[in-house]
N, C-alpha and C positions, 0 to 999 in steps of 0.2 A: 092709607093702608099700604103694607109694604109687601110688595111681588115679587118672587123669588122664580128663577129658574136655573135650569142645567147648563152648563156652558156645551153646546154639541161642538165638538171638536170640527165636523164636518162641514157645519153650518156656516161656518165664521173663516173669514181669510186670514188665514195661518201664513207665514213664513219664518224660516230658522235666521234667527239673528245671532252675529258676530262678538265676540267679544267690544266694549265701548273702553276708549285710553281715554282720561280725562286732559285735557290740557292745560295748560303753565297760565296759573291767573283767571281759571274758567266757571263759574260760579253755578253749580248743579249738585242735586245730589246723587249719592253714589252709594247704589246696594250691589249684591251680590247673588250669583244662583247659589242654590246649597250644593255642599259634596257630602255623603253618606260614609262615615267612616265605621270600619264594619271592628265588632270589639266581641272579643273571644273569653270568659271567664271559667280558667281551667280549676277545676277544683280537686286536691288531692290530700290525701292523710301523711303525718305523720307520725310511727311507729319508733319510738323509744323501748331500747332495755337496755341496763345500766347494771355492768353486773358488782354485788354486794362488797365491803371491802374483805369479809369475812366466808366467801362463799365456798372455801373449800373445807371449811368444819361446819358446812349447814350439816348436812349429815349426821354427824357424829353429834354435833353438839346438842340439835333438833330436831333430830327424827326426819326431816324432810329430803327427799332426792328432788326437789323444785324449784332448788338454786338455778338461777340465771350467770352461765358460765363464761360469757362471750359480751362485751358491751358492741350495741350496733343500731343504726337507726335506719328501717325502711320507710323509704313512700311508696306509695302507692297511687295514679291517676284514677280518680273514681270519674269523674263527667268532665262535659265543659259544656257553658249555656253561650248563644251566640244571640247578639243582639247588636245596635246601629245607636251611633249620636251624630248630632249635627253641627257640622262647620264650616263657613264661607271659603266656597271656592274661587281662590283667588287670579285662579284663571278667566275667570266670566264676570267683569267687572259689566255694570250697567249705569248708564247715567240717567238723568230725567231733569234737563234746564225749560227755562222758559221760552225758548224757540219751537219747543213739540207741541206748544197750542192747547194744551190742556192746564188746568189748574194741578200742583203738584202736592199735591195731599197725600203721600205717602206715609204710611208707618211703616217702621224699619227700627227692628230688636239692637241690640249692643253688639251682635254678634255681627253685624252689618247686611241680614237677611230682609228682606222685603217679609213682612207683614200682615199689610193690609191696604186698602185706598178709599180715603176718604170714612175710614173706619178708625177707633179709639186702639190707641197700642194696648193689646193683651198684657196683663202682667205675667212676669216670665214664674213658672214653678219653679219650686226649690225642689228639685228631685234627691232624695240621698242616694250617695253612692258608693258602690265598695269601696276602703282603700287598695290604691295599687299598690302599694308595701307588699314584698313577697318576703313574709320571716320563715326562714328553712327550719325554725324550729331549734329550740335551746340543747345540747348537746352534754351539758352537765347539769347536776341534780341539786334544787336549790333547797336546802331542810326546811321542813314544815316550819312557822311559824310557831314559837309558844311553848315548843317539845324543849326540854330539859338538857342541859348538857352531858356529857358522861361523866360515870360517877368518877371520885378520886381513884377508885382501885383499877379500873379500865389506863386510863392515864401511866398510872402508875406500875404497870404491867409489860415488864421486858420482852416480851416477843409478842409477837403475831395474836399465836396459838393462845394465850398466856390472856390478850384480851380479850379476844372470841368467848374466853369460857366467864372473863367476868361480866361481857356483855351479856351472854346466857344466862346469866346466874341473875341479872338482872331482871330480863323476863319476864323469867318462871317465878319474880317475887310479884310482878304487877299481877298476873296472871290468878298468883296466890290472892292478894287483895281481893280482886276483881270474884274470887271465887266468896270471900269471907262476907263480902258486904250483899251481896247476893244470898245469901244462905242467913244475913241477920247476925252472925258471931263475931260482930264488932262492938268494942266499948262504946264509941262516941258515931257512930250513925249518920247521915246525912236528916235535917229535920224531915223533910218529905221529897216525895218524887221526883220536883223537878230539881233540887239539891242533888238527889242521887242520881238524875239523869248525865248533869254537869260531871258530874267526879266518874262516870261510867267512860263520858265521852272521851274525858279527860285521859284516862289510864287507856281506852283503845287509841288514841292518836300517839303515848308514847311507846306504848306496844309493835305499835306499825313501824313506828320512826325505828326502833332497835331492830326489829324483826328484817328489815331490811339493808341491814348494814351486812346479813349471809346471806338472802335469797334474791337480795336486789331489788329492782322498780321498774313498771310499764307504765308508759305512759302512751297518750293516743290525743290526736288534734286535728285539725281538718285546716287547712291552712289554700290561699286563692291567690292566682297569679291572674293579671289582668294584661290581655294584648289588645293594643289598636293598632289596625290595617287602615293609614290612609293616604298610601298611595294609588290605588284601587281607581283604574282608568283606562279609557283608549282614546287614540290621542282624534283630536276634534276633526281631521281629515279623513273622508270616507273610504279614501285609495288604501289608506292604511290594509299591509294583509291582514286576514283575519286571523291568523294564527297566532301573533303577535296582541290580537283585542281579544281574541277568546277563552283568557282567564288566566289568574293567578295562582302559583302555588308557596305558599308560605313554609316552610322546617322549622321544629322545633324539637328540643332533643330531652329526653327525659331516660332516667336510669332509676333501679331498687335503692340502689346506694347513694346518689346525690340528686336526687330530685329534677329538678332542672338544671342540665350544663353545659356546653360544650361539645362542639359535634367531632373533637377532637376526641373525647370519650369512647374508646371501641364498647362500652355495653350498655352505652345506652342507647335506648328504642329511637324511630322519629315519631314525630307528632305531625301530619301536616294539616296546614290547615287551606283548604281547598277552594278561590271564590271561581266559580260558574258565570261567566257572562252571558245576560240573554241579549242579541242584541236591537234594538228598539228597530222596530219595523219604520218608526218616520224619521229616523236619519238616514237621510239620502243625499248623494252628492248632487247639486243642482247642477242643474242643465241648461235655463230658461237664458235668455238673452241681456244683456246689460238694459236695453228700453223696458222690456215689462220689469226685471224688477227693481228698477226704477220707479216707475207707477206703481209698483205694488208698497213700498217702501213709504210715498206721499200718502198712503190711505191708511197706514198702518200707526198706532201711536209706540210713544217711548217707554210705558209701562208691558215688562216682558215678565212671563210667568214658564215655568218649567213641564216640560213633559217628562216622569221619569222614565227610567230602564228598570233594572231589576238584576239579579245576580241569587244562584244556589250556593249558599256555603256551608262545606262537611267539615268536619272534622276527623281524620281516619287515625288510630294506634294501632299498633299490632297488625293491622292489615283488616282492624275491625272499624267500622266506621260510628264512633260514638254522638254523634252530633252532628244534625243539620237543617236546614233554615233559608226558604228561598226570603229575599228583605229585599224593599224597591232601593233604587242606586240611582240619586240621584244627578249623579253625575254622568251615567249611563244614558242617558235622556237627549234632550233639544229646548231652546230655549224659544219661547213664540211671544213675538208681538201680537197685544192685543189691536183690533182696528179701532182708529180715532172715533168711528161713529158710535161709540159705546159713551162714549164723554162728551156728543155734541149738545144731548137734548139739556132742559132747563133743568131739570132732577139728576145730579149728578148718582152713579150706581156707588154702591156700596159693595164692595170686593174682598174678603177673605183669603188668605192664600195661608198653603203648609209652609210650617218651617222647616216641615222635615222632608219635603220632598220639591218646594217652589209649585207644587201644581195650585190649582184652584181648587177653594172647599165651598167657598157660595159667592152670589153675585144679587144683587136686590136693589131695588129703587122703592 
């Protein structure tokens, strides 16, 4: 029967261990603590109008003041979702040879993250993800598919003015159709319904395609820009000022007119993106003597698991704060040897650990 408990932090003798350098020819394995890299998904629109090539005889030729007289495309920032993935911090290497007295039963992912102990390696998910591709969105207008080319007499029509009225004239014939076969006073008829639905379709998609060569096209898309922050750190000395550890600030520059660009841009807004460090109450600079930890060091095994930190990240535009999101940081944290006496008895434990943060999730014999 298998016994499961909590690991109490208090209970068990903790100390912060150092980074481990492997040596030239030195036969151990070599996992990693995790670093939390913090990833921003800004989501914004964009706004197409395309103005017609005929749009100064929409009026006259159509009755309509609805022309689109200006070609321009805005964005617009609607949100941003803030969320964390995991990557070996290659700062905090660890090793685990056959000098540390324990059997070395480690699972350890591809990404070079510890795992598990004496536990079967997880299969990793396939999580889907956005792409990072940021397309600003097509800026000319591609014809419908399938619509009809212009007649001979448009073509063939010397000026401007001159086509405008044969595209018109064009039209008000579909328009005519569209009225005859609806009302029944056609010779040859569609057999039934969905015949006449096809040929209804048919005549409103060339309608539109003409109809906007005066009044022009909108068009609208939602399109996502993808940021990761991962340099997101203090540096591993506790003298460090705090000012210097107590957070980052990211710019990002967005304007109406080009989306994301350049902070050389005078009209476009910032975006910043704000991380908050909270900073872990058990990072401390030690004080104890070379002798105790010394002793503490013989008691302690080569299997290290991570205490995280954690960090607030906002999001501010405009000086409105659209997003934010406290996420544990695990780079923020301490790395703790477990003590050898967990791995003395004859039942070796069975140990779980996050990938996404190196803490402990279970421990069981």
């Amino acid at each position: 029967m298998k016994r499961f408990f909590v690991l109490l932090v208090g209970a068990m003798m903790v100390s912060a261990v150092s980074a481990q350098v492997l040596e030239k020819d030195e036969a151990a394995l070599v996992y990693y603590s995790p670093k939390t890299v913090v990833v921003v998904d800004f989501c914004y629109t964009v706004e197409t109008q395309e103005k017609g090539l005929y749009a100064e005889f929409a009026e006259a030729m159509l009755g309509t003041n609805d022309a689109i007289m200006e070609t321009k495309t805005t964005y617009t920032l609607k949100d941003a979702q803030i969320g964390t993935r995991t990557i070996a911090d290659n700062a905090r290497p660890h090793k685990v040879d056959a000098t540390g007295g324990i059997p070395m039963l480690l699972s350890i992912n591809e990404k070079g993250l510890l795992t598990g102990y004496n536990a079967p390696q997880a299969a990793a998910k396939q999580v889907p993800t956005k792409s990072h591709e940021n397309k600003q969105g097509a800026k000319t207008h591609k014809p419908n598919k399938g619509v009809a080319p212009l007649p001979e007499e448009v073509l063939k029509a010397a000026t401007p003015e001159a086509q405008a009225f044969e595209v018109a004239k064009q039209i008000f014939r579909i328009r005519e159709t569209r009225m005859y076969l609806l009302s029944g006073e056609v010779e040859h008829a569609p057999a039934d319904g969905t015949a006449m639905r096809l040929v209804l379709d048919e005549l409103d998609k060339q309608e539109q395609a003409l109809t906007e060569l005066f009044i022009g096209k909108k068009s609208k898309k939602t399109e996502h820009k993808i940021v990761d922050y991962k340099h997101i750190d203090y540096g591993r000395n506790a003298d460090e000022p705090q000012g210097k550890r107590g957070g980052y600030t990211y710019p990002l520059f967005f304007s109406d007119e080009n989306g994301f660009t350049r902070a050389e841009n005078v009209e476009a807004d910032t975006i910043l993106t704000k991380v908050n460090l909270k900073v872990d109450p058990f990072y401390k600079n030690s004080s104890e003597d070379a002798k105790t930890k010394k002793k503490k060091e013989a008691e302690l095994s080569q299997i290290v698991y991570n205490l995280p930190g954690s960090a607030e990240v906002e999001v501010v535009f405009k000086g409105q704060r659209i997003a934010s999101k406290t996420v544990p940081m695990a780079q923020l944290g301490i790395d703790v040897s477990l003590p050898k006496s967990l791995f003395t008895d004859k039942e070796l434990p069975v140990i779980v650990f996050s990938e996404k943060t190196g803490n402990i999730i279970s421990i069981s014999k």
